[in-house]
DOPAMAR-74643 format. One record per residue: residue in three letters; x, y, z of N, C-alpha, C in turn. Coordinates in steps of 0.05 Angstrom, whole numbers, plus 5000, padded with zeros to 4 digits. Example, Ala and Ser with C-alpha at 12.3 -4.5 7.8 and 13.67 -1.06 7.14 Angstrom:
BEGIN
ALA526448865156524649105156526449345156;SER525749555142527349795143525850015157;
//
This chain:
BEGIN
UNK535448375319534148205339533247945327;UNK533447805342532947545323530947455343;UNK528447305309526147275315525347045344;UNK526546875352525646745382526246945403;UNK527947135400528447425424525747605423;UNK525047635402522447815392520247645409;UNK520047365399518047215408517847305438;UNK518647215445519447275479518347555491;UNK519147735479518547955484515948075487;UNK514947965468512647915452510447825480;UNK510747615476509547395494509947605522;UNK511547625527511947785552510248055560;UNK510648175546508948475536505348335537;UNK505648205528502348015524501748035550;UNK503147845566502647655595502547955614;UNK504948205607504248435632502348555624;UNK501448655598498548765597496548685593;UNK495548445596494048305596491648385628;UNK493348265647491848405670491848735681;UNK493248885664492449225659491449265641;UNK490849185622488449305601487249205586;UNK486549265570484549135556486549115525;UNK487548855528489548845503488148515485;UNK488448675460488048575428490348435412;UNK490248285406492948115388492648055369;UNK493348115339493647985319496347895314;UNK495547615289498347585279498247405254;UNK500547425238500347285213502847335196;UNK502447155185504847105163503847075130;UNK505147085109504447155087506647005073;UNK506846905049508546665046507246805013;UNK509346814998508446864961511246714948;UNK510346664924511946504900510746414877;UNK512346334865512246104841512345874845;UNK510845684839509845444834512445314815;UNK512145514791513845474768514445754754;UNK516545744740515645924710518545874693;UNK516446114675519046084651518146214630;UNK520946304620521346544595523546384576;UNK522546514552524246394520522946604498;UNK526146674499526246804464526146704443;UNK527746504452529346254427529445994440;UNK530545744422529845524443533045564457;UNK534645634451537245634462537045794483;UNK534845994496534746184518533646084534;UNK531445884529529645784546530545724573;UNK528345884604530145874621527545794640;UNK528145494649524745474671525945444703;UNK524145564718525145494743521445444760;UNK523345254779521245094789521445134830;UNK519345284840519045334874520445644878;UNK519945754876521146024886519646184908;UNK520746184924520146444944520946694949;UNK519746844960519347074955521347094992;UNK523147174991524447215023524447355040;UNK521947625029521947855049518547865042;UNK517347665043514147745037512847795067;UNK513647895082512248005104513148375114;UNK515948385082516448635082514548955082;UNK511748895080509949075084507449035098;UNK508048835119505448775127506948675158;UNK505648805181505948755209505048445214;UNK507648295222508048005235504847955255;UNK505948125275505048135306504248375318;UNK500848465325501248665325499848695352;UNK500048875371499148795399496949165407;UNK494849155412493449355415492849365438;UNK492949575458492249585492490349815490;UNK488049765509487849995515486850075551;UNK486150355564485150225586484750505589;UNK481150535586480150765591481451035568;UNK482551245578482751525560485851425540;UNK487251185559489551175538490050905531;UNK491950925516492450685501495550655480;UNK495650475471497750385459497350115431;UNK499950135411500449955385502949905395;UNK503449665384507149545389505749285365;UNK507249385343507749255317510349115312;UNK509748795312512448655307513048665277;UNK515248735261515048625235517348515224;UNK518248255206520048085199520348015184;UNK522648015169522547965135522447605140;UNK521647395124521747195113523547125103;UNK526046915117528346805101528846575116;UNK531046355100531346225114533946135130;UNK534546425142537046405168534646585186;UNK537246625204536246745234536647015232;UNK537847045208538647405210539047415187;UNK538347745179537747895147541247945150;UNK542148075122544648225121545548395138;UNK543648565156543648705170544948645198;UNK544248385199544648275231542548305237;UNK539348275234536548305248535048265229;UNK532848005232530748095207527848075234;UNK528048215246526848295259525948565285;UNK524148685272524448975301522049015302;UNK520649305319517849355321517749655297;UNK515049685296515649815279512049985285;UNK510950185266508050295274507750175295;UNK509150315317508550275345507550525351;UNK506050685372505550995382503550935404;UNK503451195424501251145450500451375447;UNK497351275450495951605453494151645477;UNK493251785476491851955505489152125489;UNK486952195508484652255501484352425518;UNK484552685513484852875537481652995544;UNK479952945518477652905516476152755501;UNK474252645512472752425490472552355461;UNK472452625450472852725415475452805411;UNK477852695425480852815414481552575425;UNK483652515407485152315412488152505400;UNK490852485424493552555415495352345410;UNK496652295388497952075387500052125379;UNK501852035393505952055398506951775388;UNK508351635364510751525349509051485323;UNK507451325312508151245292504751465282;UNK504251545253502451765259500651695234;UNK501651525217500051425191497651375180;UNK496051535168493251465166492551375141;UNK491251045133490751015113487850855112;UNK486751065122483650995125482051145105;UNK483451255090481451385069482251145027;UNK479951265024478951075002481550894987;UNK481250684979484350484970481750264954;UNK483550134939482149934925483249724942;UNK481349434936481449184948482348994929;UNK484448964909483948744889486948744894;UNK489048914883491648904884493248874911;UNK494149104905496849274942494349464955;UNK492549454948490449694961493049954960;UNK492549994941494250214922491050454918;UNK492250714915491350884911492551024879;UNK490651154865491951254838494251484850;UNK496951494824498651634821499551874819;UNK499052144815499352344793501652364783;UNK503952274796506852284791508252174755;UNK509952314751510852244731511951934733;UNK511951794711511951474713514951354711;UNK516951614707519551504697520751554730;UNK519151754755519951784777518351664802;UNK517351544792515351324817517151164831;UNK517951274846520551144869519951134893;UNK520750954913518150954938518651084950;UNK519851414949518751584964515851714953;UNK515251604926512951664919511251464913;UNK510751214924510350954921507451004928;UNK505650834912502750864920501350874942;UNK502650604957502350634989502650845010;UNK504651014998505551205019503651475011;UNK503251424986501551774975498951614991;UNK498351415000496051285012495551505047;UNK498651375055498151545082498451845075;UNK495951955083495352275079496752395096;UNK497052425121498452525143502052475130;UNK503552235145505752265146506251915151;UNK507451775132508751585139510751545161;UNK510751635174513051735188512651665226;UNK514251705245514151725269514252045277;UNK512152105297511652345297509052395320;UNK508252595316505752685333502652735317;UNK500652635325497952735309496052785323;UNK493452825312490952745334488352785305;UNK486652625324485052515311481852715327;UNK480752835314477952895324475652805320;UNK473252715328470952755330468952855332;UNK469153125341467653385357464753335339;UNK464553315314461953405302460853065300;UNK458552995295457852725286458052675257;UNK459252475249459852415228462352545208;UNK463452695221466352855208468352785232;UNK470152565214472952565224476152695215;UNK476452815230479653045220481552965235;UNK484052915221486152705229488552915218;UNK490652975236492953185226495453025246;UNK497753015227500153035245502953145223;UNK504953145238507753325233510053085237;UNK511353155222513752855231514753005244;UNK516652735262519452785280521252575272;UNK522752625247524552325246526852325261;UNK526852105272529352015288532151945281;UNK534152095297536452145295537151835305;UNK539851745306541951535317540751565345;UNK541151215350540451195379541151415406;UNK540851545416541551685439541152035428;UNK540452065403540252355397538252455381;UNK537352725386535452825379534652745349;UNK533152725332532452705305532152965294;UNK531652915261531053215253528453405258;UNK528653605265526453745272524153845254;UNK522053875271520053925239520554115224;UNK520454415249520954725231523454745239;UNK525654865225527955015241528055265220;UNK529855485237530355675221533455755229;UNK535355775216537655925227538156135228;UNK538456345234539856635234537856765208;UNK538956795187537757015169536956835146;UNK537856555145536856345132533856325127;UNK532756225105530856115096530155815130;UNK527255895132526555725157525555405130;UNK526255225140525055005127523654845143;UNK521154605134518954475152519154155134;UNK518653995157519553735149515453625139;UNK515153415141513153245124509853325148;UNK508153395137505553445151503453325132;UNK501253335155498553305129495753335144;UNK493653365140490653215144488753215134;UNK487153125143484452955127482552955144;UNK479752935121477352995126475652845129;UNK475052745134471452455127469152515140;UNK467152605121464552615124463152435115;UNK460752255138459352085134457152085132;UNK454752025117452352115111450551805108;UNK449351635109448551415100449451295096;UNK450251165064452351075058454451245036;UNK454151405040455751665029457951655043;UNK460651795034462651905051464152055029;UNK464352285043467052455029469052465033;UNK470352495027473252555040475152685026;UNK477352785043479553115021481152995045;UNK484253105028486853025046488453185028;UNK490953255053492753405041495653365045;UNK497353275035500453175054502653285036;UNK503953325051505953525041509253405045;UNK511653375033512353185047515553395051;UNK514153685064516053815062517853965043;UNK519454215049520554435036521454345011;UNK520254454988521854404964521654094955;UNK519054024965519653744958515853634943;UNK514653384936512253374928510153404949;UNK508153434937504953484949502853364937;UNK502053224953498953144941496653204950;UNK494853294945491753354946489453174934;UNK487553014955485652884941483352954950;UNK481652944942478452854951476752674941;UNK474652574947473152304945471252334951;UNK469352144936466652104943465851804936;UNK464751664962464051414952462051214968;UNK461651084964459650964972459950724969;UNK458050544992459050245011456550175020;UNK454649955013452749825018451349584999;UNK450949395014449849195001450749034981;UNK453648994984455348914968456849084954;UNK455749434955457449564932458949744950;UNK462049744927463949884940465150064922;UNK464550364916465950364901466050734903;UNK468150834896469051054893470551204869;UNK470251484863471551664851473451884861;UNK476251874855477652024874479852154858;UNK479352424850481552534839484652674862;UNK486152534848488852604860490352814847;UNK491153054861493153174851495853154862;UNK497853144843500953204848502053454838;UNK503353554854504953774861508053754867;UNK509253884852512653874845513654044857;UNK516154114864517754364870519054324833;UNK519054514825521154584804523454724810;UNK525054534807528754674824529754864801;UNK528154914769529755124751528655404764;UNK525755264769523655494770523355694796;UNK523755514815523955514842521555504851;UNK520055474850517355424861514955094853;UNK513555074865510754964861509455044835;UNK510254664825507354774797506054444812;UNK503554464796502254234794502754154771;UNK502853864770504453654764502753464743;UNK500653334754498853154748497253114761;UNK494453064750492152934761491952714752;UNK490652524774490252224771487152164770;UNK485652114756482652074761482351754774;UNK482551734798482551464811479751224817;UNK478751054799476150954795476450744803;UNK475450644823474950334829471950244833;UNK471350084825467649884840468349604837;UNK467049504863466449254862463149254878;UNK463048954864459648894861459648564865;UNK457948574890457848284895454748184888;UNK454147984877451247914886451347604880;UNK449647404898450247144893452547104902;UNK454146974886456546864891458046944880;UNK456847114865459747254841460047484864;UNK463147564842464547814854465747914830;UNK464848194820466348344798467948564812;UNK469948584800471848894814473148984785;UNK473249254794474649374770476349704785;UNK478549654780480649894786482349954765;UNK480950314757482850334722483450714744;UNK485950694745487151074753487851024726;UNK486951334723488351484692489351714712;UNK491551774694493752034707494252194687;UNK493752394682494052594662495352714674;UNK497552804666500752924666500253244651;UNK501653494666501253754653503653814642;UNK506053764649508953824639508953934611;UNK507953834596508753834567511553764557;UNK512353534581514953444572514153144562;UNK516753134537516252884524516952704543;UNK518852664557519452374577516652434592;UNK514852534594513452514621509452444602;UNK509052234596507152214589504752194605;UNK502452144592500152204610499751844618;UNK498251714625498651334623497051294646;UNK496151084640493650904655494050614670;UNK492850584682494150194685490250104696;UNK490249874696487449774700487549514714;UNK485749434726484649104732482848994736;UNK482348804727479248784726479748464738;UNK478048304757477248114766474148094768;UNK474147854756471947644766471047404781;UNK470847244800471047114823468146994831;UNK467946704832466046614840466246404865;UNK464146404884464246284907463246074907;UNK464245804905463345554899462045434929;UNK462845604955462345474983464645404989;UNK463045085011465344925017465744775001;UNK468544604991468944284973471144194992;UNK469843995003472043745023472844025043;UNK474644015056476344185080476744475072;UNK475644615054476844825036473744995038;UNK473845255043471545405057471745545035;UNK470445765026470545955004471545944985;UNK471145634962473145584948472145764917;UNK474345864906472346104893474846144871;UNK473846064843475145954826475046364807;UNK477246464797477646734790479646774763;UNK477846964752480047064733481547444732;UNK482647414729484347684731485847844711;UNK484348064695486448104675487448394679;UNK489148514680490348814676493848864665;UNK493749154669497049214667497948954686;UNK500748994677503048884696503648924724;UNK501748954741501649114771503848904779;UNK503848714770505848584791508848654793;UNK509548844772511549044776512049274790;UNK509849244803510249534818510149774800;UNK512449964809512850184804514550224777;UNK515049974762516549864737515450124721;UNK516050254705515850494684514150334660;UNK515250024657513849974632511649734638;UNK509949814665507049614669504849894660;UNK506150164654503850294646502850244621;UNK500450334609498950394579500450734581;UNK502250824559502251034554500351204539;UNK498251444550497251574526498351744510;UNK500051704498501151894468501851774450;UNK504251774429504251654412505851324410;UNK505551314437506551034445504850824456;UNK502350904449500250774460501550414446;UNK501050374431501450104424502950004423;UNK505950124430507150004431508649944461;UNK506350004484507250074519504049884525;UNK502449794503500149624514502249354518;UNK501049284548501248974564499448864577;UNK499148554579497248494592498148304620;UNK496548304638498048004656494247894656;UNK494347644648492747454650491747334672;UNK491447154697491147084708489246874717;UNK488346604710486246544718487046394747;UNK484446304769486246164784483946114814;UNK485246014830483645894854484746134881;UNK481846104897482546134920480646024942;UNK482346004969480245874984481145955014;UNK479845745035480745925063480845465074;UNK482145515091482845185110483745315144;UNK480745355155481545465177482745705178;UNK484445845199485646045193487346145177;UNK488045975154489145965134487846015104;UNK488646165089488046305063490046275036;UNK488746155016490446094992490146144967;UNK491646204949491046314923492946204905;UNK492046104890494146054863492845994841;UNK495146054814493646064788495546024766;UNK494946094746496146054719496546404708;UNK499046444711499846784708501146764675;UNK499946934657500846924632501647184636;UNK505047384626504347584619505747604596;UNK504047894582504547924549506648194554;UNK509148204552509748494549510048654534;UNK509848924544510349184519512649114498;UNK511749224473514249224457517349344476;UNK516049574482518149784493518949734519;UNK518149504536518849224545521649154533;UNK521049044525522248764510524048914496;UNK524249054477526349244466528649384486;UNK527049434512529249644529531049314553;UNK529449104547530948874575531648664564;UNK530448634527531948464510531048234511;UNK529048174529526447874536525047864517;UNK524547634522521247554498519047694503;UNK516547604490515547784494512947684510;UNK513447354521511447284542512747024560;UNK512047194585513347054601510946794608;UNK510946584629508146464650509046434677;UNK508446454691509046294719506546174731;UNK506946044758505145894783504546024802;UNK503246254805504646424826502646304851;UNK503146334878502046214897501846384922;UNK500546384936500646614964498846474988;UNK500246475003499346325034499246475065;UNK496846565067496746715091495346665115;UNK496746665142495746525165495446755181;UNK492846765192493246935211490546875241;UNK490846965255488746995284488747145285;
//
């Protein structure tokens, strides 16, 4: 679908529920790159490049997102679109809807909700991807196990859930996938069983939140189906007066295909705080993941970040201008194997740093960040991709939204 058809649609959907319900609109765009950068081994390698964009930076974050409601029911219709500059991805569409679902309140404390079923309202840090710690082995962090997704406790997925209320201050949130088949046919089912066959169950989960002052607990459990991983977390943390900050151990859970069964895998001890007072802003997010395997590829390893951030006000047209420094692992690799600290006997030679000092500010509905990105890489880096061993770039990020 291409994005002025979407528009339309869009707009349309707006204009008919508008006078039936009580409908909510966000929207925004997200724009990331380099300014500059550049890497050199030697002077004969030296390689600089100057403006780069990033062509799918709206790849995890909803365009357009449209919220209705009217009395016991209601509805989401999520636009989302990759960033390029034609009219259409490889695909033929860089545009569709997406965490869309309608639910119903059959009673005041239940809410049932039918397509999209994802819950990631329980504890995440604010500095990075609002990433949650790991337990997973680091050589298999692939985004079916991607931080974000071990984020949603329930089910990333399109499906059925419901959400309760019944007690004050405890919220319990459960749903079951239904993934969808080719246009016009059923999808795969959650449970099936055949004849004398082993019955198998597709991806489930739920979660707990108890609220007390500024206390909250919280436990979750998601499963992502037969023979496949599990995670288990709980939390405790606390939110007032500038402080934000939580302790949350994560467990992972394996199928072992020699073994045939469920072992546990790894625990992640997941630590984040931030602390505002004045104008400053400190944050600090260090998961350590201790690994049980006793296999040599599968080490135990940590990653960290630490920011500091000060709020200068206004200067000229520029609201929150708030000058920051940033140092940790390599997060900006993602799920890269070598942005961890290994704990074993590779510690020193798997330490990296990414530097960061840099600006940010807000110009109306508009939000900006850029800086000076140094990073130092691991030996075992640089040995396994044959690079130097420090890269810099400009990196830049521009986000508009209402």
């Amino acid at each position: 679908m291409k994005f002025k058809n979407a528009l339309c649609i869009s707009l349309a959907i707006s204009a008919a529920c508008s006078g039936a319900f009580a409908l909510t609109t966000q929207a925004r765009t997200v724009l990331t790159g380099n300014i500059a950068e550049g890497t050199k081994k030697n002077d004969e390698d030296a390689k600089y490049d100057f403006f780069k964009l990033n062509s799918k930076a709206q790849k995890d974050d909803d365009g357009i997102v449209f919220e209705f409601s009217e009395g016991s029911f209601g509805g989401r219709l999520a636009l989302w679109y990759t960033v390029n500059s034609s009219t259409q991805s490889d695909s033929g569409s860089n545009v569709s809807f997406r965490r869309s679902n309608l639910w119903v309140k059959p009673l005041e404390s239940l809410k049932i909700t039918a397509g999209y079923v994802g819950n990631d309202q329980l504890y995440k840090e604010r500095i990075d991807e609002w990433k949650v710690g790991n337990p997973f082995n680091l050589n298999e962090r692939d985004w079916s196990k991607h931080p974000g997704y071990v984020n949603n406790s329930d089910v990333d997925e399109m499906g059925i859930g419901f959400e309760s209320r019944a007690v004050e201050g405890l919220i319990l949130t459960g749903a079951v996938a239904r993934r969808w088949g080719t246009p016009g046919t059923f999808g795969k089912a959650f449970w099936s069983k055949n004849g004398d066959s082993e019955s198998t169950y597709d991806a489930w989960g739920i979660t707990a939140r108890y609220y007390t002052g500024n206390l909250c607990f919280q436990a979750a459990y998601r499963d992502n189906g037969k023979e496949s991983w599990k995670v288990a977390r709980c939390a405790l943390g606390y939110e007032s007066n500038g402080i934000y900050a939580f302790i949350q151990p994560c467990f992972g859970i394996d199928y072992e295909t020699e073994k045939d069964k469920y072992e546990l895998s790894g625990i992640c001890l997941d630590l984040y705080g931030e602390y505002k007072f004045d104008a400053w802003t400190f944050i600090a997010h260090v998961p350590v993941t201790i690994r049980t395997t006793d296999k040599d590829d599968d080490p135990s390893y940590l990653e960290y970040v630490l920011q500091a951030k000060y709020n200068l006000g206004k200067i000229g047209n520029m609201d929150d201008f708030s000058p920051f420094v940033k140092v940790g692992t390599m997060n900006h690799d993602g799920d890269n194997k070598y942005a961890f600290i290994r704990l074993n006997d590779e510690l020193s030679d798997s330490m990296n740093f990414d530097i960061t000092p840099g600006i940010e500010f807000k110009a109306g509905s508009c939000e900006f960040s850029v800086g000076y990105e140094l990073l130092i890489h691991s030996k075992l880096y640089t040995d396994a991709n044959l690079c130097n061993d420090v890269e810099w770039r400009v990196p830049f990020t521009a986000e508009i939204k209402f």
